[in-house]
RODO-2510 file (C-alpha; in nm, 4 decimals, decimal comma):
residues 297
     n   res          X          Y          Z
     1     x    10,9328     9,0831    10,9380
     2     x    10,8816     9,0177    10,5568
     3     x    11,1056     9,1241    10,3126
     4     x    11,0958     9,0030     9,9371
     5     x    11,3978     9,0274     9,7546
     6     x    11,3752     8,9612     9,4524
     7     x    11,7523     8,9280     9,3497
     8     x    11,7320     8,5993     9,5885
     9     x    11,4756     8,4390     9,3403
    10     x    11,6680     8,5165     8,9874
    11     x    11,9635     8,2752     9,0853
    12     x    11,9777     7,9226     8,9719
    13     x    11,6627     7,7158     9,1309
    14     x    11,5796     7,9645     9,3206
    15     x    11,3757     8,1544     9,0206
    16     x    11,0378     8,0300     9,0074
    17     x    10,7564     8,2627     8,8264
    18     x    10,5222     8,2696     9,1179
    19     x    10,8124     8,3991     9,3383
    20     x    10,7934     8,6667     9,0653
    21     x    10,4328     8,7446     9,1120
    22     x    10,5424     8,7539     9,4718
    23     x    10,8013     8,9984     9,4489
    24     x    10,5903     9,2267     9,2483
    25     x    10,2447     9,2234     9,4898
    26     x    10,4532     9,3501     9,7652
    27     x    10,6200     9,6137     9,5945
    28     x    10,3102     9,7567     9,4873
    29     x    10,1686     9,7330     9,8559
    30     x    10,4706     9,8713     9,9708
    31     x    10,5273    10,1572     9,7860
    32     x    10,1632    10,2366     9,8257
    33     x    10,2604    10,2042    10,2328
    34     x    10,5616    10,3976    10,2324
    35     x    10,4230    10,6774    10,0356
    36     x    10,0725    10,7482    10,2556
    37     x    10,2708    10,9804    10,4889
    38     x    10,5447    11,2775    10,4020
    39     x    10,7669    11,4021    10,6818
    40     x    10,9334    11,7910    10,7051
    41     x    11,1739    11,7859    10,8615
    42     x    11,5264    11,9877    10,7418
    43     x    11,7558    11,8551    11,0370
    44     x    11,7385    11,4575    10,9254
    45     x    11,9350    11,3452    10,6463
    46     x    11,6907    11,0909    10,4943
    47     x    11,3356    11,1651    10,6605
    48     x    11,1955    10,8768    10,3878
    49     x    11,3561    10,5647    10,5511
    50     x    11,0521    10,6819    10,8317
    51     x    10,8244    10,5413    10,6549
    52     x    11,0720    10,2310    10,5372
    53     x    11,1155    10,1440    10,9301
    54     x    10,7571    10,1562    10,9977
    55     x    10,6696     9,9127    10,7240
    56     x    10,9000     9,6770    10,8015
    57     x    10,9704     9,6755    11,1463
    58     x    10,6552     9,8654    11,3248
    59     x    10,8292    10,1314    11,5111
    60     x    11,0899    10,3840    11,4268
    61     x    11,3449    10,5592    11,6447
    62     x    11,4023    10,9249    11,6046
    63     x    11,6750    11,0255    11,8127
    64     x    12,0045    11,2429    11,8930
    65     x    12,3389    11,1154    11,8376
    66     x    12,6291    11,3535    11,9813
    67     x    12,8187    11,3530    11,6835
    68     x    12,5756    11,2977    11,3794
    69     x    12,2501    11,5017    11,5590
    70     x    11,9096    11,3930    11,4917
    71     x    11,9450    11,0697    11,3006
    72     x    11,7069    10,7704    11,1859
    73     x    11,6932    10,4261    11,3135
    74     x    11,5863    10,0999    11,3356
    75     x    11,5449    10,0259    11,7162
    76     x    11,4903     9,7137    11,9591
    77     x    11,2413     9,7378    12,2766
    78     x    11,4377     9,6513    12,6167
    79     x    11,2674     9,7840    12,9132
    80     x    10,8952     9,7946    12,9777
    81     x    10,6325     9,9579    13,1888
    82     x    10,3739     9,7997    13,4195
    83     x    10,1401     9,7489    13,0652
    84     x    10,3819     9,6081    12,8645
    85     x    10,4579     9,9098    12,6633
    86     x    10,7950     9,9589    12,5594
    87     x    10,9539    10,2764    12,7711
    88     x    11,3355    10,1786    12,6997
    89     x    11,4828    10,1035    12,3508
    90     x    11,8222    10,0626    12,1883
    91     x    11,8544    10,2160    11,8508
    92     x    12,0008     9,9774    11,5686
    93     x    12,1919    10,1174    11,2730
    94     x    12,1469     9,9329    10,9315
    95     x    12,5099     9,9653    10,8637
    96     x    12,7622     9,9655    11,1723
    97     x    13,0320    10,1983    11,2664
    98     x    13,2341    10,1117    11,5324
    99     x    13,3336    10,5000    11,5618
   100     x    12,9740    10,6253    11,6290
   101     x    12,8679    10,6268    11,9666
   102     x    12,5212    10,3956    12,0088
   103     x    12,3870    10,4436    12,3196
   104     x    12,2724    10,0768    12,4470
   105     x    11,9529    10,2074    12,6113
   106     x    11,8180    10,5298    12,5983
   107     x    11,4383    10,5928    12,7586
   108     x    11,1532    10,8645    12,7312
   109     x    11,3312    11,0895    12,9646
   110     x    11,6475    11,0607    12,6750
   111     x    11,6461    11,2706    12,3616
   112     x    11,4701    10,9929    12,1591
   113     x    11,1025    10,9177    12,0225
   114     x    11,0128    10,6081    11,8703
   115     x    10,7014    10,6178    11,6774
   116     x    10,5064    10,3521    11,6622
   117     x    10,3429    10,2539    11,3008
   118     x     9,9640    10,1588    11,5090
   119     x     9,9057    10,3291    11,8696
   120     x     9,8186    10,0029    11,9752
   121     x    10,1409     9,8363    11,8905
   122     x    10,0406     9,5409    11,8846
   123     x    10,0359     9,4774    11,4691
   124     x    10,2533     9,6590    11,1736
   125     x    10,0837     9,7836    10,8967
   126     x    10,2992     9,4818    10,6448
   127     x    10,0547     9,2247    10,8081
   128     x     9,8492     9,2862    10,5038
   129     x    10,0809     9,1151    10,3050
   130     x     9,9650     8,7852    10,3999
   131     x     9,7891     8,7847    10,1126
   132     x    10,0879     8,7951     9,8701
   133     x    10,1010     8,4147     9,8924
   134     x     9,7555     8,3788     9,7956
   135     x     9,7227     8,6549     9,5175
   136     x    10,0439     8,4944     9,3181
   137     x     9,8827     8,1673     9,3957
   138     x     9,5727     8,2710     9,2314
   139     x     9,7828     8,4327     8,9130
   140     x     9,9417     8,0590     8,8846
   141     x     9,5693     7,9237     8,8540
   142     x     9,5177     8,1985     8,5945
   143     x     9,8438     8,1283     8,3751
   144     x     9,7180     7,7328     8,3961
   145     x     9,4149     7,8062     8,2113
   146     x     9,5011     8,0324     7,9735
   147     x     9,7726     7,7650     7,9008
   148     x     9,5108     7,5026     7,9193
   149     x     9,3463     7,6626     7,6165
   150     x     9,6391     7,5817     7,3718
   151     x     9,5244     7,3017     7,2388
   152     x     9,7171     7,0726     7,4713
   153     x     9,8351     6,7321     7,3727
   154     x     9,8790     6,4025     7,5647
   155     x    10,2028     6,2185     7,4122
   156     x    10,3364     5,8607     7,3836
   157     x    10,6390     5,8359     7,2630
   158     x    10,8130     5,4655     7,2083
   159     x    11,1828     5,6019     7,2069
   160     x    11,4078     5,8362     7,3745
   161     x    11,4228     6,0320     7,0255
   162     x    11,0314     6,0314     6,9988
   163     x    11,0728     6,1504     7,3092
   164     x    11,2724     6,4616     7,2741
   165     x    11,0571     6,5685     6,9694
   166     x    10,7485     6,5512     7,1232
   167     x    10,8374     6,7570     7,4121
   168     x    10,9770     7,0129     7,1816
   169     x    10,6355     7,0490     6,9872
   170     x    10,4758     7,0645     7,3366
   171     x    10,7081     7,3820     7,4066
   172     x    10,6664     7,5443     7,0979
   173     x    10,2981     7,4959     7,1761
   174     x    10,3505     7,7179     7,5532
   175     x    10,5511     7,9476     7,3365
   176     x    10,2647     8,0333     7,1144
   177     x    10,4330     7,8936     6,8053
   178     x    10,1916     8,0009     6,4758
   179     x    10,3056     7,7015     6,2923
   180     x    10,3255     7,3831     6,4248
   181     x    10,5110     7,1239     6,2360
   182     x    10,5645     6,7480     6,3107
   183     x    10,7953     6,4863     6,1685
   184     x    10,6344     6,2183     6,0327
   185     x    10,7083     5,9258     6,3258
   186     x    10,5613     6,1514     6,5789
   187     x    10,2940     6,2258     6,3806
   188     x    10,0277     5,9738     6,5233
   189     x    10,1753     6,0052     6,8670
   190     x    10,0644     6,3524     6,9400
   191     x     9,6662     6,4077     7,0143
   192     x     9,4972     6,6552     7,1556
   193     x     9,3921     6,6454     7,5479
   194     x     9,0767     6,6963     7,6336
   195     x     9,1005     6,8377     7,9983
   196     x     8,7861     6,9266     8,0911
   197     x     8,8726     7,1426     8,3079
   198     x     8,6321     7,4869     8,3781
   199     x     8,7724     7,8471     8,2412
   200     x     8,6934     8,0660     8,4799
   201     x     8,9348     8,3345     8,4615
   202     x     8,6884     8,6161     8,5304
   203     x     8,5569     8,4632     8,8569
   204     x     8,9462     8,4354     8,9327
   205     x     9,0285     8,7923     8,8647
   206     x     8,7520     8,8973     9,0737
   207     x     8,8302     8,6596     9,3736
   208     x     9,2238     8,8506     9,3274
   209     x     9,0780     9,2032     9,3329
   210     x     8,8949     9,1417     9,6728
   211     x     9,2310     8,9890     9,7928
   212     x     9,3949     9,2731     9,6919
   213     x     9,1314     9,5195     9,8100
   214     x     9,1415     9,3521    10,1402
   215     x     9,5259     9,4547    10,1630
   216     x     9,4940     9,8527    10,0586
   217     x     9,1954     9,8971    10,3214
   218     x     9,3857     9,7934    10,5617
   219     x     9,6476    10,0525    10,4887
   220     x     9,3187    10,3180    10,4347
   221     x     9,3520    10,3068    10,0975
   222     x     8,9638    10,3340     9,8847
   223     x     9,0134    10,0991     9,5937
   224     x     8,7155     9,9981     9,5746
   225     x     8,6108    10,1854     9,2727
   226     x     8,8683    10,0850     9,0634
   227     x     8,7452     9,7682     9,0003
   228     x     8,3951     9,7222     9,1577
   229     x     8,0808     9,5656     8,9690
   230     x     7,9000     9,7560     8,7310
   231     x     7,5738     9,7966     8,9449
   232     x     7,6475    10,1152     9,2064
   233     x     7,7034    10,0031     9,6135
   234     x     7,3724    10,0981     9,7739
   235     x     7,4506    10,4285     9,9828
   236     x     7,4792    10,2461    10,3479
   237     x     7,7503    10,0074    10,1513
   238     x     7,9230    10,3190    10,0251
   239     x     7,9303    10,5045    10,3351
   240     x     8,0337    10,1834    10,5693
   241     x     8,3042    10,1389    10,3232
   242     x     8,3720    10,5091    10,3871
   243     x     8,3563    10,5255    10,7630
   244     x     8,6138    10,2042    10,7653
   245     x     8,8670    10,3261    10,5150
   246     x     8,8884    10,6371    10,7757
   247     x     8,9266    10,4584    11,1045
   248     x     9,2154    10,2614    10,9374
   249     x     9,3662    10,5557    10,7949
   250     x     9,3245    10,7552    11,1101
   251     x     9,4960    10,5673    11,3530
   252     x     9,8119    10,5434    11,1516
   253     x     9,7774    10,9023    11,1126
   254     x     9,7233    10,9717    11,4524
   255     x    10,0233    10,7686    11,5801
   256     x    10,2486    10,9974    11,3341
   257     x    10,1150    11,3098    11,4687
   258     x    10,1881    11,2149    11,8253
   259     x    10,5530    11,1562    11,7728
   260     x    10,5946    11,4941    11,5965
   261     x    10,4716    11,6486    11,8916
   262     x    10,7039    11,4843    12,1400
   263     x    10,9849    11,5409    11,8969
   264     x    10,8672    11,9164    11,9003
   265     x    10,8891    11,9126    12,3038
   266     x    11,2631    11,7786    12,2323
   267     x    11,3617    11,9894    12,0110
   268     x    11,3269    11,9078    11,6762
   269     x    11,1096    12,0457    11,4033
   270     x    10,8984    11,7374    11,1962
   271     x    10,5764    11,7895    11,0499
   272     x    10,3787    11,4788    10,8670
   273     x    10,0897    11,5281    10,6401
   274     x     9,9080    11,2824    10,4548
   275     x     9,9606    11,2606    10,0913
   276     x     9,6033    11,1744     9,9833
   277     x     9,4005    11,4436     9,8897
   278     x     9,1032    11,2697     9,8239
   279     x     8,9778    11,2400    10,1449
   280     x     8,7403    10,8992    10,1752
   281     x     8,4406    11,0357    10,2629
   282     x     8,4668    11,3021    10,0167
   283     x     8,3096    11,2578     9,6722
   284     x     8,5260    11,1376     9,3796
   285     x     8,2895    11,1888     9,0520
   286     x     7,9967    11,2613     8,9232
   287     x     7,7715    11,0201     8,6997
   288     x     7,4339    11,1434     8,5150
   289     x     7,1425    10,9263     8,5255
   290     x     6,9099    10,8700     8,2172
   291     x     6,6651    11,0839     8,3854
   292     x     6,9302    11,3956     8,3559
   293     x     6,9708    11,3578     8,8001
   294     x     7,3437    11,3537     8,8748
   295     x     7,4147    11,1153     9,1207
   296     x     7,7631    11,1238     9,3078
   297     x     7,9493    10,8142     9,3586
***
């Protein structure tokens, strides 16, 4: 599964700014992930690594350990039935302690549920963030041309000293310096670089927002308005956008639900609700049209 981290990055070679950009895209789509769904529950110690487990891994295992009771884990699939569904598991604990029992196997007949991020099970909700690589890729291009437009200079320099000066004036340059100032035997070797190359930032930031979009809907998550173009979505646009933004949502929601109720028929209290009140197909605002006709979004 993918897992950023970003302490990796800020050591030696390792720290490169895109890796950055990186390290920031998926934290924002995964604390928008983690925090679609709250559990009630007062018999599990930490009912938030739920969520955790089902953004990283795709399933979750709620289940009974003799000594600890209803605990949270990480689990791996080992026994299936005739459609390739898991029906056997063996829970996993982040940190090991050798004097906690951990059952190897434990099935649907057992005291465990394992709740499954999509019914389908065949993809995890974190596939959206295959477009982290591409949306830090496309901040890069940015950062290039708003560098470009600092009056870059192509450089000559006929001696190792030459050398080392002009590549200092270069960096005061990318640091925005408000004076530059040149020593005279550099003087005629630094001239500015005419790179031809197009500025097209806003085209850019709108290519990143529809990468970005494309990762909340996926999650259910209407972002549409927050950066969409001036001119309204016609109202068959609006309400496809709608309808898909709840089928997403719904099946995610669904598979939740499910697994409180066979936790209920084992014992164990667990509600989930979703946090969003706004529900998608819902109105958001209100705008008034020069005529004095409100219009909702």
């Amino acid at each position: 599964m993918l897992e950023w981290k970003l302490r990796d990055w800020l050591r030696g070679s390792n720290f490169k700014p895109e890796n950055v950009t990186k390290a920031y895209y998926f934290s924002k789509i995964s604390r928008l992930a983690i925090n679609q769904f709250k559990w009630e529950v007062s018999e599990l110690l930490n009912p938030e690594v739920i969520e955790k487990y089902l953004w990283l891994d795709g399933r979750v295992a709620i289940w009974k350990n003799p000594i600890l009771g209803w605990v949270v884990t990480r689990c791996e699939e080992v026994g299936f039935d005739i459609n390739g569904f898991a029906n056997q598991w063996k829970p996993v604990f982040d940190k090991f302690n050798s004097d906690l029992p951990i059952p190897s196997v434990m099935g649907v007949d057992d005291d465990i549920v394992v709740i499954y991020d999509i019914p389908n099970r065949m993809f995890v909700s974190n596939i959206c963030s295959f477009w982290v690589n591409e949306i830090a890729d496309i901040n890069e291009t940015i950062k290039t041309q708003v560098f470009n437009q600092k009056a870059p200079l192509i450089v000559v320099a006929k001696n190792p000293r030459e050398k080392d000066k002009l590549k200092n004036a270069i960096v005061d340059i990318a640091n925005n310096v408000k004076a530059l100032v040149l020593d005279t035997d550099i003087r005629q070797d630094a001239k500015a670089l005419n790179i031809e190359s197009p500025f097209n930032i806003a085209d850019l930031q709108a290519y990143l927002k529809t990468k970005e979009s494309e990762m909340l809907e996926y999650l259910g998550i209407d972002s549409q308005s927050s950066f969409q173009k001036k001119e309204r979505l016609i109202t068959d646009e609006q309400e496809s956008n709608n309808q898909t933004l709840s089928y997403l949502i719904a099946d995610r929601y669904e598979s939740r639900l499910k697994g409180c109720e066979k936790l209920r028929e084992k014992g164990l209290n667990i509600t989930v609700s979703l946090t969003v009140t706004q529900n998608p197909n819902e109105p958001t605002d209100k705008e008034e049209d020069q005529d004095g006709t409100t219009e909702t979004n």
